[in-house]
C-alpha positions in Angstrom: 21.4 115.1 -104.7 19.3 112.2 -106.7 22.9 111.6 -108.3 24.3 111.3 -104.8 21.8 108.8 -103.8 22.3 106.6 -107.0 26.0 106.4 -106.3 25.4 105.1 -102.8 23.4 102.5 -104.1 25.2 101.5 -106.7 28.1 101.3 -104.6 26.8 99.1 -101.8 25.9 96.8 -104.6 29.4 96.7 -106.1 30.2 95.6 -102.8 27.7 92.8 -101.8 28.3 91.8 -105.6 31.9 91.4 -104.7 31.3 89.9 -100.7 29.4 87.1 -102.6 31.6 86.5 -105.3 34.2 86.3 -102.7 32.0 83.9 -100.5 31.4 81.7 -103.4 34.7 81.3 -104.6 35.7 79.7 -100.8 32.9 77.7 -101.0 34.3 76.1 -104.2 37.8 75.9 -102.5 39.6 79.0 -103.4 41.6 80.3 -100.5 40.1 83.9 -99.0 43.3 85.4 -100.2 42.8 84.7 -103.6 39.0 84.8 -103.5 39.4 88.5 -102.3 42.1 89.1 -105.2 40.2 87.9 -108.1 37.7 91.2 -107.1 40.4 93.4 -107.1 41.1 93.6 -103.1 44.3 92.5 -100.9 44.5 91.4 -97.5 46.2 91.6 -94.8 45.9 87.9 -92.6 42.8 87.6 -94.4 41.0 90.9 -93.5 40.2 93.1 -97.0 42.4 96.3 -97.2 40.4 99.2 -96.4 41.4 101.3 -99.0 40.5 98.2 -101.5 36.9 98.5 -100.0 36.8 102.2 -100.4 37.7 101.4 -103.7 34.6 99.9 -104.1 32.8 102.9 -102.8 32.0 100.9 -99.4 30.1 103.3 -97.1 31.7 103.5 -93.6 29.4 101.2 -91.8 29.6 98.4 -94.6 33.2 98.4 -94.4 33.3 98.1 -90.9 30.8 95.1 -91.3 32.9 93.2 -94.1 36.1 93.8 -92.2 34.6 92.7 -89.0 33.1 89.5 -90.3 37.1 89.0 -92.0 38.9 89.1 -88.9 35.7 87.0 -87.0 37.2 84.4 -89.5 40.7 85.0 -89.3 41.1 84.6 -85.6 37.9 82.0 -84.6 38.7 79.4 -87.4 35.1 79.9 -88.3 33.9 78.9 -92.0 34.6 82.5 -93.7 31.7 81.9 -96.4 28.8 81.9 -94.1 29.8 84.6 -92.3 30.1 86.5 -95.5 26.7 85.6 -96.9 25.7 86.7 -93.8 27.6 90.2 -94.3 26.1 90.4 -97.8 22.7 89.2 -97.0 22.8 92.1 -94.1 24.0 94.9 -96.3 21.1 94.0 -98.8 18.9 94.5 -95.9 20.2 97.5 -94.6 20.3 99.4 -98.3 16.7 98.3 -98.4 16.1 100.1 -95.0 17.6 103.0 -96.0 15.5 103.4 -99.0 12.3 103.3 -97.2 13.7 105.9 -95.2 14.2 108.1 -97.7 11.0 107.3 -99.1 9.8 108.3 -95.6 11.7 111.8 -95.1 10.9 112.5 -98.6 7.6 114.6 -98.4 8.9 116.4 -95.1 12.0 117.4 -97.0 10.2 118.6 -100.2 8.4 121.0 -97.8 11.4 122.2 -96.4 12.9 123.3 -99.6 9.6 124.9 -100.7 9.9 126.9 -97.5 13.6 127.4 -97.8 12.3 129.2 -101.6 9.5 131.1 -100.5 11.1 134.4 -99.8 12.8 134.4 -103.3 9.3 133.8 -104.6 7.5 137.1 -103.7 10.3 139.1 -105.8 9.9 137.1 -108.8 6.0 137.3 -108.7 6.5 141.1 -108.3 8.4 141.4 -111.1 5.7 139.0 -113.2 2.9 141.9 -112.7 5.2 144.5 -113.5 6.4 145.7 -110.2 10.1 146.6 -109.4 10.5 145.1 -105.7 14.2 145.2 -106.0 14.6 148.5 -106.8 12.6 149.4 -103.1 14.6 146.5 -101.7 17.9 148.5 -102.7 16.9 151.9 -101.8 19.2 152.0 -99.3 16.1 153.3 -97.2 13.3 151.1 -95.6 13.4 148.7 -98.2 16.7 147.9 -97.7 16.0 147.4 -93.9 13.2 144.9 -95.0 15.5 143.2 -97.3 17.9 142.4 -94.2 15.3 141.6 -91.6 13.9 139.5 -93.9 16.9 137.9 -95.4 18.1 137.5 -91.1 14.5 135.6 -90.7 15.0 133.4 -94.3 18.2 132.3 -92.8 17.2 131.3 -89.5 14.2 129.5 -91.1 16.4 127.8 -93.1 18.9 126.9 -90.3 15.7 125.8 -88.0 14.0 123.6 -90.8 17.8 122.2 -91.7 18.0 121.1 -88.0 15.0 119.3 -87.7 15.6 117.3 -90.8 18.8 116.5 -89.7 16.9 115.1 -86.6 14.6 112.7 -88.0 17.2 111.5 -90.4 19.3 110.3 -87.1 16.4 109.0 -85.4 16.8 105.5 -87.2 20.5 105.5 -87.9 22.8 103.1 -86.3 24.9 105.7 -84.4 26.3 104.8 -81.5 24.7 107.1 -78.5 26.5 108.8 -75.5 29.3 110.5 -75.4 32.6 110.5 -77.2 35.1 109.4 -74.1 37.6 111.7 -73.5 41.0 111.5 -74.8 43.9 113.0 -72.7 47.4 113.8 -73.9 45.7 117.3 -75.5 45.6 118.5 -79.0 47.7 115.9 -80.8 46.0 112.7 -78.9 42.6 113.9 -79.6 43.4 114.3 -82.7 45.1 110.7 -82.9 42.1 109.3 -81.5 40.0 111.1 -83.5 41.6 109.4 -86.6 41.0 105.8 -85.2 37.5 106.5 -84.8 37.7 106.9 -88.9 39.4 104.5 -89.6 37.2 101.8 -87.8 33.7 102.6 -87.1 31.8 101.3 -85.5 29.6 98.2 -86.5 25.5 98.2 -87.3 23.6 96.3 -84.6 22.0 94.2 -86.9 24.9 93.2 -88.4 26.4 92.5 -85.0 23.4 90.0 -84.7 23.9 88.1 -88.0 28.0 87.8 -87.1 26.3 86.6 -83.7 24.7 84.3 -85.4 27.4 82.8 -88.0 29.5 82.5 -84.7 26.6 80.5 -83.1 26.2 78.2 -86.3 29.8 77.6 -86.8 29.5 76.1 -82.8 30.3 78.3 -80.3 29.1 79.3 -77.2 27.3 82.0 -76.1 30.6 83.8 -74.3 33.0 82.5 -76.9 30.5 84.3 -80.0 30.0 87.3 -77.9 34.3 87.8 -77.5 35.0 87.0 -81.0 32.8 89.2 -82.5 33.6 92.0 -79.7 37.1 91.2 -80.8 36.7 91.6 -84.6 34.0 94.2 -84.6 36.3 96.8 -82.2 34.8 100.0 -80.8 33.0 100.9 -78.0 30.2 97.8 -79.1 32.8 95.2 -79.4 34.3 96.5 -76.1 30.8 96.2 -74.4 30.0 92.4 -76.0 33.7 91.3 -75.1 32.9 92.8 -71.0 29.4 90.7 -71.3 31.3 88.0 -72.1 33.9 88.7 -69.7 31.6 89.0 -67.3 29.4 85.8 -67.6 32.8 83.5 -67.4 33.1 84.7 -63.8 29.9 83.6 -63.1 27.6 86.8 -63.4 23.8 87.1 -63.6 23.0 87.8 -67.3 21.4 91.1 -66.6 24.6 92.1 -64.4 27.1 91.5 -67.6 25.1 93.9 -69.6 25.0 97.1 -67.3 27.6 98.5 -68.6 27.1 97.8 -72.2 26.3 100.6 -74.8 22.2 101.1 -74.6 21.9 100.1 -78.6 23.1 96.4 -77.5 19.8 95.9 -75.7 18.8 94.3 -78.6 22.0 92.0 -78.7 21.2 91.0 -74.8 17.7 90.5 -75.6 18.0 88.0 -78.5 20.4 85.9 -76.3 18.3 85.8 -72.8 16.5 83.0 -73.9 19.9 80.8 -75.3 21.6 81.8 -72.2 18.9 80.6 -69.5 16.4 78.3 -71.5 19.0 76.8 -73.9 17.3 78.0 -76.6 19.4 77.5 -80.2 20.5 81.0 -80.8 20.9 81.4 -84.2 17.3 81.8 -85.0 16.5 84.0 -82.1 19.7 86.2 -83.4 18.1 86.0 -86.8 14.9 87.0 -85.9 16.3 89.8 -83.5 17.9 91.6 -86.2 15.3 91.9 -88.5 13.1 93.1 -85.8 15.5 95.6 -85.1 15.4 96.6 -88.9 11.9 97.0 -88.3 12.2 99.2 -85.7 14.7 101.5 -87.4 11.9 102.1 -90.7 9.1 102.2 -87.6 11.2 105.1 -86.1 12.3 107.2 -89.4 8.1 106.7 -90.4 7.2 108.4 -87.1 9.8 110.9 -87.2 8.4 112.5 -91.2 5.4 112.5 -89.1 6.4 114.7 -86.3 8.7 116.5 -88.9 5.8 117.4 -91.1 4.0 119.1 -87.9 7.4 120.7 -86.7 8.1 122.7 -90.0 5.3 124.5 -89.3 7.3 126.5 -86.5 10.0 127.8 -88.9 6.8 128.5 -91.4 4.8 130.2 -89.0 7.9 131.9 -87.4 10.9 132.6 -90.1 9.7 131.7 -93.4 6.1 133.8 -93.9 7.0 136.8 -92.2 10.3 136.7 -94.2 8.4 136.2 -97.1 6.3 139.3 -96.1 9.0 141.4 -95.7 11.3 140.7 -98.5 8.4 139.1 -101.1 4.9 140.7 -100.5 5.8 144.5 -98.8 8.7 145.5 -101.6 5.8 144.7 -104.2 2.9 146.6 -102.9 5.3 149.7 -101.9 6.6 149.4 -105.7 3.4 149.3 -107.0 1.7 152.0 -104.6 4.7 154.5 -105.9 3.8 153.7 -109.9 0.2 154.5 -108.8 1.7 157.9 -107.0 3.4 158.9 -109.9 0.9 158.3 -112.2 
């Protein structure tokens, strides 16, 4: 696992290395094609291959972003090197996040594997004194029925704890809530659409916000930023900012465009309220609105180790000591209490 964690890292900064090499280079003139080849990635109209990206060990999300801010570019006419720095600067920010999260979860997951261990433990401690628990745990007799009641409990302890971690890990993560909508056409088309759902997830909120933003700077208006980066970013949050912005052309109340909008965009509609009805420059208020909602993500993850600290204790209480009884502390005493027979 730690190797698994340094790989991610040092893969997200092979690729904000290479967004800001690439940035750089069209701010000295280069063209994006070029820029993009001289780190080893083609394009296609100016949007990085993805298998280039993947190349570069680009996590899902951060390919989504870079490709997003590419095609923001491509089709607006916008300056393509802010709106890369702003890709880069937001991927920095987001590997940071995630660090702290894991920082966060760390203790609660520790305690998780310690419980996961226990019921090996007993048998090894039983064998340190000089007792045989394995031999009563393969009698074929009541030891054996211990062993399986206990191994039954071990698992379901693990299962339990394994769940709950899973559960605080999501609590911050940029996931898209609600439902998967349905696909009809059976097998195949679910299938189908199952396979363009991997091949372009969806984008970070955050990120969303700094693209907002670039869009803003580079001088557009509030609908125009909102259905260019619906348009480049795709899924169902580009859907929902290109309906907001759909919706405010015709004339609508700000809180009417957003009703049907994903809940995570909240924090999109909130940052713009004020630039829509008080005129308020947006790119700041964008700004600001994503780092708060970077905040909030290491706010959550902090308060979910809490609650999963005081959660294992079901699985401990429940599986994990009584499977330790069974399998680690009875098949020692009964060993013992036989050698103490016989002798």
């Amino acid at each position: 696992m730690p190797g698994r964690r340094r790989g991610r890292v040092t893969g997200e900064t092979e690729l904000v290395g290479a967004v800001r090499q690439v940035a750089a280079a069209v701010r000295a003139g280069a063209t994006v094609e070029r820029a993009w080849s001289a780190v080893g990635v083609g394009t296609v109209h100016g949007v990085p291959r993805r298998a280039d990206l993947v190349a570069l060990r680009a996590t899902p999300g951060a390919l989504a972003g870079v490709r997003a801010a590419a095609r923001l570019t491509a089709r607006s006419g916008a300056p393509p090197a802010p709106a890369l720095e702003a890709v880069a600067d937001a991927l920095d920010a987001d590997a940071e996040l995630d660090a702290r999260r894991r920082a966060a979860l760390a203790g609660p997951a520790a305690s998780a594997r310690v419980l996961g261990a226990l019921p090996a433990i007993g048998p090894l401690l039983g064998l340190a004194i000089g007792a045989d628990p394995f031999g009563v745990l393969l009698d074929g007799r009541l030891g054996t029925m211990l062993l399986v009641a206990g191994g039954v409990l071990a698992a379901a302890g693990r299962g339990w704890s394994r769940a709950l971690l899973g559960a605080a890990r999501a609590v911050a993560s940029e996931a898209p809530t609600g439902r998967r909508p349905r696909i009809p056409g059976g097998r195949a088309a679910r299938l189908r659409g199952r396979a363009t759902d991997e091949r372009e997830p969806e984008v970070g909120v955050a990120l969303l916000l700094e693209l907002l933003a670039a869009a803003h700077t580079a001088g557009a208006s509030v609908p125009d930023a909102l259905r260019a980066v619906g348009s480049a970013a795709g899924g169902s949050r580009g859907e929902g900012l290109v309906r907001a912005a759909t919706l405010l052309g015709m004339g609508a109340e700000w809180s009417e465009a957003w009703v049907a909008a994903p809940a995570e965009l909240s924090a999109v509609s909130d940052g713009l309220r004020p630039a829509w009805q008080d005129g308020t420059p947006p790119a700041g208020l964008l700004h600001a609105a994503a780092d708060r909602r970077r905040r909030a993500r290491v706010a959550d993850a902090t308060e979910a180790a809490g609650r999963l600290g005081v959660r294992l204790l079901l699985p401990l209480g429940l599986c994990h000591l009584p499977a330790f009884v069974l399998v680690g502390l009875m098949p020692v005493l009964v060993s013992l209490a036989r050698d103490t027979v016989a002798w």
